[in-house]
LUMSE-503330 format. One record per residue: residue in three letters; chain; x, y, z of N, C-alpha, C, O in turn. Coordinates in steps of 0.02 Angstrom, whole numbers, plus 50000, padded with zeros to 5 digits. Atoms other than C-alpha are relative to their C-alpha. Layout:
<nodes>
ALA|A|X|Y|Z|X|Y|Z|X|Y|Z|X|Y|Z
...
</nodes>
This chain:
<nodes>
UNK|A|50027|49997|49934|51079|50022|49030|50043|49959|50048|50056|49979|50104
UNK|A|49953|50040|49964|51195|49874|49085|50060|50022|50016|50084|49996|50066
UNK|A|49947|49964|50000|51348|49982|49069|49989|50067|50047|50041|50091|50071
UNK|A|50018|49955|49958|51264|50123|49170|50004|49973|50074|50035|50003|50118
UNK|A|49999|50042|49938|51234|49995|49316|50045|49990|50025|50056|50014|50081
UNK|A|49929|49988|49986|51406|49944|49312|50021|50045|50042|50033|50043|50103
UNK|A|49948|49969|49986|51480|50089|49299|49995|50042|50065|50038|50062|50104
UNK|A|50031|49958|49918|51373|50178|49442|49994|49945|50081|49967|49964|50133
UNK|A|49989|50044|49960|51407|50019|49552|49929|49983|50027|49926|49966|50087
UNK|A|50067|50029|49984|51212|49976|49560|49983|49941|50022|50032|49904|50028
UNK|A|50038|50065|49973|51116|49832|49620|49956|49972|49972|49953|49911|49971
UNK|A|50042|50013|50015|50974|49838|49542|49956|50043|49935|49952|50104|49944
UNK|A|50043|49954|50033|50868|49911|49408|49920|50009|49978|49899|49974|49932
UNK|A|50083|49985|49998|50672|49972|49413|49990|50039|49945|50013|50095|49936
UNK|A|50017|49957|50057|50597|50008|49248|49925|50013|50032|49888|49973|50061
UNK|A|50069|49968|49986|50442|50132|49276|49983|50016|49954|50007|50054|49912
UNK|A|50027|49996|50089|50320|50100|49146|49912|50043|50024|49884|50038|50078
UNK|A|50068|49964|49987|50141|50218|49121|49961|49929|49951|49971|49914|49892
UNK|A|50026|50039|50048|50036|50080|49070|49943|50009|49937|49884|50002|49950
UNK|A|50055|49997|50017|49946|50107|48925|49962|49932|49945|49990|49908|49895
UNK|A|50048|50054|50059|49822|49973|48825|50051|49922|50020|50072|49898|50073
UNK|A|49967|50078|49991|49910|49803|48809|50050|50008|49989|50080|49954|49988
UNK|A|49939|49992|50037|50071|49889|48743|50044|49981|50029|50090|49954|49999
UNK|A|49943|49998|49938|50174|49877|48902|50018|49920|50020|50070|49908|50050
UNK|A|49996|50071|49993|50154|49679|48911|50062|49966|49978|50090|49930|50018
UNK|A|49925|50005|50029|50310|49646|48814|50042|49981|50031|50068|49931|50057
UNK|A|49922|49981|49960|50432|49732|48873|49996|49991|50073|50045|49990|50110
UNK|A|49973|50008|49919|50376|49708|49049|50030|49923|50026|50067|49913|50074
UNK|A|49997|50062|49981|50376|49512|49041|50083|49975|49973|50109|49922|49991
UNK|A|49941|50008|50026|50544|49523|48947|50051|50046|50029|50110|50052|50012
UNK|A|49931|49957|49955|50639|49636|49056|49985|49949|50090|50033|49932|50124
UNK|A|50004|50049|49951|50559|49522|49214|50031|49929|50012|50034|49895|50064
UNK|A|49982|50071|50020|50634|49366|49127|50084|50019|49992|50118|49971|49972
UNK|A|49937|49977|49998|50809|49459|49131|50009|50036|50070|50065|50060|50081
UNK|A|49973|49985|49918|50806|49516|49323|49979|50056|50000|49977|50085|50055
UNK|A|50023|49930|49956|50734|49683|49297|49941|50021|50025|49888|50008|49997
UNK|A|50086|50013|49969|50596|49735|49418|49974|50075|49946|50005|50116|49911
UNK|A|50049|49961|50073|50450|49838|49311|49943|50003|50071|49910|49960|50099
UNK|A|50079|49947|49985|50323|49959|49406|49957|50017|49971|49972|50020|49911
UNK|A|50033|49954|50027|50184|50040|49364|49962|50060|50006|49908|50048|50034
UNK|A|50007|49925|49988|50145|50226|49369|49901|50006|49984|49872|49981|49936
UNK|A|50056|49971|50031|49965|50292|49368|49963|50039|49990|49945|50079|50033
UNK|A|50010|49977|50083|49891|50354|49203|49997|50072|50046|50032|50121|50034
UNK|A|50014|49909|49975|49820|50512|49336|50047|50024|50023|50069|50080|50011
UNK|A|49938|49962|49951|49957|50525|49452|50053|50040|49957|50075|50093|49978
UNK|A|49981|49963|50031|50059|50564|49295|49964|50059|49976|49997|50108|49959
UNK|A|50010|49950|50056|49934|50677|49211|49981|50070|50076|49970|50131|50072
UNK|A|50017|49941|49933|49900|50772|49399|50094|50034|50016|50116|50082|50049
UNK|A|49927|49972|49966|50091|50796|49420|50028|50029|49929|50082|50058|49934
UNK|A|49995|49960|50062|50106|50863|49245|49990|50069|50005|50031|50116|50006
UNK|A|50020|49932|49973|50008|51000|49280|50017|50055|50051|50012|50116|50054
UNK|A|49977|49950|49934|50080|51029|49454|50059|50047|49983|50068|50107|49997
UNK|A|49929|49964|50000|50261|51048|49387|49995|50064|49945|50022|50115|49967
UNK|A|50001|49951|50050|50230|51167|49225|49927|50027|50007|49920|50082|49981
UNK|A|50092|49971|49997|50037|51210|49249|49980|50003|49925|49954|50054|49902
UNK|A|50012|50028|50057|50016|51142|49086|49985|49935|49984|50014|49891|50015
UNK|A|50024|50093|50026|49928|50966|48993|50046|49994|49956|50052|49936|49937
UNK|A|49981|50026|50078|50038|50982|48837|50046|49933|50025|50073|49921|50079
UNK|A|49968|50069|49974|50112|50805|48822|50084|49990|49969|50087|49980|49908
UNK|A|49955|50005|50027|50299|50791|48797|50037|49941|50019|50024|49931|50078
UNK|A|49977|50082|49984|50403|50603|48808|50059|50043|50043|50085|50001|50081
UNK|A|49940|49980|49969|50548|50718|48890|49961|50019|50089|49972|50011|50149
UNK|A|50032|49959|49914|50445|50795|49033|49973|49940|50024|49997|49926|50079
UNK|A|50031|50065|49984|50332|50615|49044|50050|49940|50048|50038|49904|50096
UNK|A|49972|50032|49968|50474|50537|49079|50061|50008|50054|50102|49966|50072
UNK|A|49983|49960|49948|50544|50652|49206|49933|49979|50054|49946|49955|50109
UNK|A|50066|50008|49966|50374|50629|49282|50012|49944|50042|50028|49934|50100
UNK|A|50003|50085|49969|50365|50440|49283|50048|49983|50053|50030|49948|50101
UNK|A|49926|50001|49953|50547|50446|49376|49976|50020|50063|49971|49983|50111
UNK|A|49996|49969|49920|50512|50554|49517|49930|49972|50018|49909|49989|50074
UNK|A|50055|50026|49951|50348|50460|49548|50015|49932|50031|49988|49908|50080
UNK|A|49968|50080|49975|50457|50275|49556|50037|50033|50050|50045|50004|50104
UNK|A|49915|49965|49936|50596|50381|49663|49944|50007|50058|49965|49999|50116
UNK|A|50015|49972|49934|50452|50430|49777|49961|49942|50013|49922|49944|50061
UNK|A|50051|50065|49978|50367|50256|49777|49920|49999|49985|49877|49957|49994
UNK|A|50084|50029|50043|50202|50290|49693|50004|49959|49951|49998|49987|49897
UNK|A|50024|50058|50048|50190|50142|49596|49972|49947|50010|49957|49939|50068
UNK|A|50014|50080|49958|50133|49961|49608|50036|49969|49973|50084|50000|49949
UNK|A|49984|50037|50021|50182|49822|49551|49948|49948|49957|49905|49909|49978
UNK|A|50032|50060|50060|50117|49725|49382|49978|49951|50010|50018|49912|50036
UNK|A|49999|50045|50010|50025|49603|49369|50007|49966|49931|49983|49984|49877
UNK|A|49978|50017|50076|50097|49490|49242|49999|49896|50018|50029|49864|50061
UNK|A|50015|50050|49975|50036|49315|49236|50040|49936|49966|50064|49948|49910
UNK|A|49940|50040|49997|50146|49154|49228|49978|49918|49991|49929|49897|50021
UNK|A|50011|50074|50011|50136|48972|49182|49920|49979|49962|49900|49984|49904
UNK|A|50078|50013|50023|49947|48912|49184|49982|50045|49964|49972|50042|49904
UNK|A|50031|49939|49990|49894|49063|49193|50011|50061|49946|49970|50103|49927
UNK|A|49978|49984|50070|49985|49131|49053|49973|49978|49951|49959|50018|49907
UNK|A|50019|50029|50048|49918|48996|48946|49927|50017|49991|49898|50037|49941
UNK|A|50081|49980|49996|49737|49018|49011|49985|50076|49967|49935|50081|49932
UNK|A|50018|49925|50051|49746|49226|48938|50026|49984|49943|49990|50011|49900
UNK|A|49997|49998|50076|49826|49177|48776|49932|49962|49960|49902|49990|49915
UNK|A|50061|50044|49999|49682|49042|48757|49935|50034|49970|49896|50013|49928
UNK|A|50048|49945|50027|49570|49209|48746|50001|50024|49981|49964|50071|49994
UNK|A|49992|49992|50052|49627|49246|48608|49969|49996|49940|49984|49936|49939
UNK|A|50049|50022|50060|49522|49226|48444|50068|49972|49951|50113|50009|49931
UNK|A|49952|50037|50048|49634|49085|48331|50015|50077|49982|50048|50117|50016
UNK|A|49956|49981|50061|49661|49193|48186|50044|50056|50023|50086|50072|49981
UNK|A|49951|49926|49960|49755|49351|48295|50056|49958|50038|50103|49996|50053
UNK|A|49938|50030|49967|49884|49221|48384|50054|50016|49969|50092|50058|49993
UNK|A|49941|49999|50024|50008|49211|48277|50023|50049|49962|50085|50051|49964
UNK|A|49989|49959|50008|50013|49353|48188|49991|50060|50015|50026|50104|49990
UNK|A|50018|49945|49976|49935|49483|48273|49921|50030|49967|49882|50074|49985
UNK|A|50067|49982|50073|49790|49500|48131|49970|49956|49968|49998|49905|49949
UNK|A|50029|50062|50037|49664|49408|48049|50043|49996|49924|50079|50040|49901
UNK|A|49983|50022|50078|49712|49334|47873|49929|49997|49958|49877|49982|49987
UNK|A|50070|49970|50036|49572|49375|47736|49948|49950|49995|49960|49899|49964
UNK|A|50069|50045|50019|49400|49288|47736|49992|49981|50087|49934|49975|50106
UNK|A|49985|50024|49935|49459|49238|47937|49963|50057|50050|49965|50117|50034
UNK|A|49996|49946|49932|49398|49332|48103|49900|50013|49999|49856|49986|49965
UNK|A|50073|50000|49993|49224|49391|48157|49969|50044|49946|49913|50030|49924
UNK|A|50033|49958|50037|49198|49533|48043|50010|49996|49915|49979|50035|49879
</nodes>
């Protein structure tokens, strides 16, 4: 992607993400922490402009992300919130122990 920038004499680069569930948290706070700005597309606006361009729901990652593009190019998006310092600490906090560190309870651990 850095070599694309370059080579196309860019400025800047906007990743346009469809957010879904907690997945997008990641990569957005780790491409923010490297200079790149991170939108976000929404869930309808893609699934209404799906339909417009093919008059079809089927879901394909090639057409989706044709989608997502021409909705950052035309400025439907917002901007993330992605929270920072305190505030960072205060949502990990709400966390249940045994899911911190690994993602999963460990056996006999957790509510259920």
């Amino acid at each position: 992607m850095l070599k694309l920038v370059a080579k196309n004499d860019k400025k800047q680069i906007v990743l346009g993400l469809e957010p879904t569930g907690h997945y997008w948290f990641a990569i957005a706070a780790w491409m923010v922490s490297n200079g790149i700005s991170v939108v976000q597309v929404n869930l309808y606006a893609v699934k209404q402009s799906k339909e417009i361009e093919d008059n079809s729901r089927l879901k394909d990652d090639r057409k989706d992300t044709k989608i997502i593009a021409n909705l950052v190019k035309d400025g439907n998006y917002r901007m993330p919130y992605l929270p920072e310092d305190i505030y960072a600490d205060m949502r990990s906090n709400t966390i249940p122990e045994p899911y911190r560190a690994s993602g999963r309870p460990e056996a006999g651990q957790g509510s259920g």
